[in-house]
Phi, psi and omega in degrees: 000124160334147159315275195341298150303356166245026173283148165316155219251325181282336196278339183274305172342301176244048127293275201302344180265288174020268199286343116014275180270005129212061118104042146268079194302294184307293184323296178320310188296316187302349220247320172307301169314304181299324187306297201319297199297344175271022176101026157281138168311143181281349207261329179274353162246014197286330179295321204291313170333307201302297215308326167311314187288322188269355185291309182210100217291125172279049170343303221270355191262311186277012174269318167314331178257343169288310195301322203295298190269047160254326177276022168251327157289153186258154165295347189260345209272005184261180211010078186285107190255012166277345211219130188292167205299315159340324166261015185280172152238155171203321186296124169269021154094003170288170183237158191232002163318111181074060173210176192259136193217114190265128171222133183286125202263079166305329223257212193293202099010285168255023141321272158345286181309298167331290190253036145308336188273002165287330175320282198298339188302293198298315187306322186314302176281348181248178192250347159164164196219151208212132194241166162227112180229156177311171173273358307185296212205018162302291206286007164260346177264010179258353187279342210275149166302104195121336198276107189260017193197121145267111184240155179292134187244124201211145168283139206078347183276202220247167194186148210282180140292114186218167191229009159217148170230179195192159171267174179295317182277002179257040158261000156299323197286289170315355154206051157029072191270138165250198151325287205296329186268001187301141180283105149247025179287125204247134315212157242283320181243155165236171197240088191320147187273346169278317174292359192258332176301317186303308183265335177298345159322311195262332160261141176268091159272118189278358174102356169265179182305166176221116198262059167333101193236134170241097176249003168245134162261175188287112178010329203267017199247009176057023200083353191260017197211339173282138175303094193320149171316299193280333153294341193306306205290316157310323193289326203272329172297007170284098175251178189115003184231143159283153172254168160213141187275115182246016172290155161200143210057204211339302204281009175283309196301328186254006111347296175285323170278005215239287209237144166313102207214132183281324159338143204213152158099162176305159162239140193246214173208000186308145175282269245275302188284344164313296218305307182324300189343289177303333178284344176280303194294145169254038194215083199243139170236098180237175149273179187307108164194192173337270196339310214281339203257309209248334142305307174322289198299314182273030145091343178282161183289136243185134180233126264208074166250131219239129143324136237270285195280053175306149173296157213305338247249344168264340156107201176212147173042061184229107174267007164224178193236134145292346167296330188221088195296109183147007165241124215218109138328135170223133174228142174306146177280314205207143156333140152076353204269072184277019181286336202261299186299345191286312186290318179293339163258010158283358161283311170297324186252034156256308190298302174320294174318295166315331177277006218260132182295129180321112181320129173277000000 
């Protein structure tokens, strides 16, 4: 028998977080699986589990592990306001069929965005249903069907009368979604037809591809999800294409200062008009953030470029999303390594251009 396996239950353990990250997936759970059976607590590798099970995903094996620590939380340990919102757990595993139901957006943006198409499912089933949310992405959530309240999410306000609450993202867990039942039906959100006239305003379309780019993520992410600047520069310099700048916050301004971008007129940071924006374009190319979420949701073609230790939610050895029919994954090969997903897509948008009828 491998050493290995005849190793202490702490020592099999962070073999298996090793190979976790990188992103030797099977191996890691089995090795995680074995820790338990020599006598690991499940709780004390249950996060790694989850995160194995679901790269690959194996839902219904990371629901198991979710129900372990929902019977394990004390009543006092949800929503927790000692703890920032990210870090919360708040559903207990209560049922909300025929019931009034609040449910709390903790999490990113594009969190948010994603797992919004849960909204209307849950109205179906619930006696009503109420968001507490950023101010950020109310007007794409007051459009979804069911939803009778958008509220501002602050610790202290006044909050409707409700009988079960939940974060946004554990209704994938609360309706044991696998592959096979993911709501993907594409797409979920909508868009005023003035604001998609309003930006489409600002770009002068010439008969060429029209290209949307996000290339930066948000700041609290160390980077590792971001484009370097000379690649940026490379890419967006591919001619025969309009760019259109879909960045927002920090990383717009030196971008923009960087690269040739067809858009004209101010750029902002509002979600609706990214979304029109995106409704413009016959394209979007982002890294893992918002856009790529929000392309996805509204249903446009979207190319997804993804870090070596992408987050679970894209899986492993996948170049599409289940989340998103309208989507194609380019992943770094090795940490840090964006020259490959970067070449692959100017080899895809060379096919695109070729495929495109000449401006008349």
């Amino acid at each position: 028998m491998d050493a290995r396996w005849q190793a202490d239950a702490g020592t099999v353990a962070r073999r298996a977080n090793a190979l976790l990250a990188e992103r030797r997936v099977r191996e890691a759970l089995d090795l995680h699986e074995h820790a338990v059976a020599l006598g690991l607590d499940p709780l004390a590798n249950g996060g790694e589990r989850w995160l194995a099970a679901m790269l690959l995903g194996d839902f219904a094996r990371a629901w198991e592990i979710g129900d372990l620590v929902l019977r394990r939380t004390p009543p006092d340990g949800f929503n927790r306001r000692d703890r920032p919102f990210h870090r919360r757990s708040v559903w207990t595993g209560a049922p909300f069929d025929g019931r009034r139901v609040l449910v709390r957006c903790y999490h990113g943006l594009g969190d948010i965005v994603q797992f919004a198409r849960y909204l209307p499912l849950l109205a179906r089933r619930a006696r009503g249903v109420a968001v507490q949310a950023p101010d950020a992405v109310h007007g794409l959530l007051a459009g979804l069907p069911g939803v009778d309240a958008v509220l501002p999410l602050a610790d202290g306000l006044d909050e409707p009368p409700y009988d079960v609450d939940l974060e946004l993202m554990e209704l994938p867990h609360a309706f044991r979604t696998t592959l096979e039942t993911l709501p993907a039906m594409v797409p979920y959100l909508t868009v005023d037809e003035d604001q998609v006239a309003k930006q489409a305003a600002r770009l002068d379309r010439r008969g060429r591809v029209a290209v949307g780019i996000a290339w930066a993520a948000g700041v609290w992410d160390g980077g590792h999800r971001s484009l370097p600047p000379d690649l940026l520069e490379r890419l967006t310099a591919l001619p025969g294409i309009d760019w259109v700048c879909l960045q927002r916050g920090p990383a717009m301004e030196e971008g923009v200062r960087r690269c040739a971008f067809r858009d004209a007129g101010p750029r902002a940071d509002d979600v609706l008009e990214t979304a029109a924006m995106i409704r413009v374009v016959d394209l979007v190319v982002s890294v893992d953030t918002m856009v790529a979420h929000l392309a996805g949701a509204l249903g446009r073609p979207v190319w997804t470029l993804l870090p070596f230790a992408a987050d679970w939610r894209w899986m492993v050895e996948r170049d599409d999303s289940p989340w998103y029919p309208t989507m194609r994954l380019f992943r770094q090969p090795c940490p840090g390594e964006w020259e490959t997903p970067v070449a692959a897509v100017v080899r895809a948008l060379s096919c695109v251009q070729a495929a495109r009828p000449s401006a008349r």
